[in-house]
C-alpha positions as CSV (number, residue, x, y, z in Angstrom):
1,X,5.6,-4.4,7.1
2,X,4.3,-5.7,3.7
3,X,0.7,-4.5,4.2
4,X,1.6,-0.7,6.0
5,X,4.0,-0.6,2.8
6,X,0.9,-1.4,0.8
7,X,-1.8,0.8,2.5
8,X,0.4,3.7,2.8
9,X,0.6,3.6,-0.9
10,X,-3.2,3.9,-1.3
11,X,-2.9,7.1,1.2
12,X,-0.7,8.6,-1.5
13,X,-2.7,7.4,-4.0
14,X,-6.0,9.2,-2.5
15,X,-4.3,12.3,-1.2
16,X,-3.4,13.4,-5.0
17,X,-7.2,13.8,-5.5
18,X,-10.3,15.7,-3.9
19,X,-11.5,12.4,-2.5
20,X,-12.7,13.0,1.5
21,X,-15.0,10.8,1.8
22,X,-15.8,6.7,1.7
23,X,-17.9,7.2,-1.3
24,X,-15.4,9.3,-3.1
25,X,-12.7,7.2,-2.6
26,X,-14.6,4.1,-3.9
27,X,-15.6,6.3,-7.0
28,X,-11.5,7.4,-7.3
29,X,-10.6,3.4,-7.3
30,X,-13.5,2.4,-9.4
31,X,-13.1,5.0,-12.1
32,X,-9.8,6.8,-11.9
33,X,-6.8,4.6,-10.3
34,X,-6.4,2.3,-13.0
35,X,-7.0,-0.2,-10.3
36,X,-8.9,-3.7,-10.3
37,X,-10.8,-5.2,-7.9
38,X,-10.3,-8.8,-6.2
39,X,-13.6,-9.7,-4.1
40,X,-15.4,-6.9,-2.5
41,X,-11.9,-4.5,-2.3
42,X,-9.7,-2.6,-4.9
43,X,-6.6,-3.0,-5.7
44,X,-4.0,-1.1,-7.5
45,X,-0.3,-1.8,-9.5
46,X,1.5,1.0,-7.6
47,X,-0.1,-0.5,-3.7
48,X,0.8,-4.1,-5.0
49,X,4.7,-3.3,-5.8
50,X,5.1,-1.1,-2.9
51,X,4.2,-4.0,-0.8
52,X,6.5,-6.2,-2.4
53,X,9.2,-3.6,-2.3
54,X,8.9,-3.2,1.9
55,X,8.8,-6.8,1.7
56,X,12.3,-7.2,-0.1
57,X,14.3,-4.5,1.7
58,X,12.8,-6.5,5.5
59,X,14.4,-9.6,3.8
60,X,17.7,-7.3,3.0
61,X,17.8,-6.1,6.4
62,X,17.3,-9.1,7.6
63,X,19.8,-11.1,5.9
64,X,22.4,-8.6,6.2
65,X,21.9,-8.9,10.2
66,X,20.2,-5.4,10.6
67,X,19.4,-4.5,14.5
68,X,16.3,-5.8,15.9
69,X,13.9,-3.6,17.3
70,X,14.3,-4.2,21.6
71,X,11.0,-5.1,23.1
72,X,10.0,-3.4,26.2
């Protein structure tokens, strides 16, 4: 849930721009998202706090004995 949380961030992140391809997007991170990189891959504030944020409201749900999802 963490990581959809995160990547749905950098979907919001791109769709503000004109980027539509691979190489634009790599150019949008590299030069325009105020982002860093860690190994080979970007990374931005904004993606990095939203993870964290899905990842405390999962452990809120949790705790306060939210449904589980049935299982076919």
């Amino acid at each position: 849930m963490e990581s959809l949380g995160h990547e749905l961030q950098h979907v919001i992140e791109v769709l503000g721009t004109s980027a539509r391809s691979s190489a634009a997007m790599y150019h949008f991170f590299d030069r325009q998202a105020g982002g860093y990189r860690i190994g080979g891959r970007f990374e931005t504030y904004e993606a990095v706090q939203a993870g964290f944020a899905v990842g405390r409201e999962v452990a809120r749900a949790r705790r306060l004995g939210a449904p589980q999802a049935q299982q076919p």
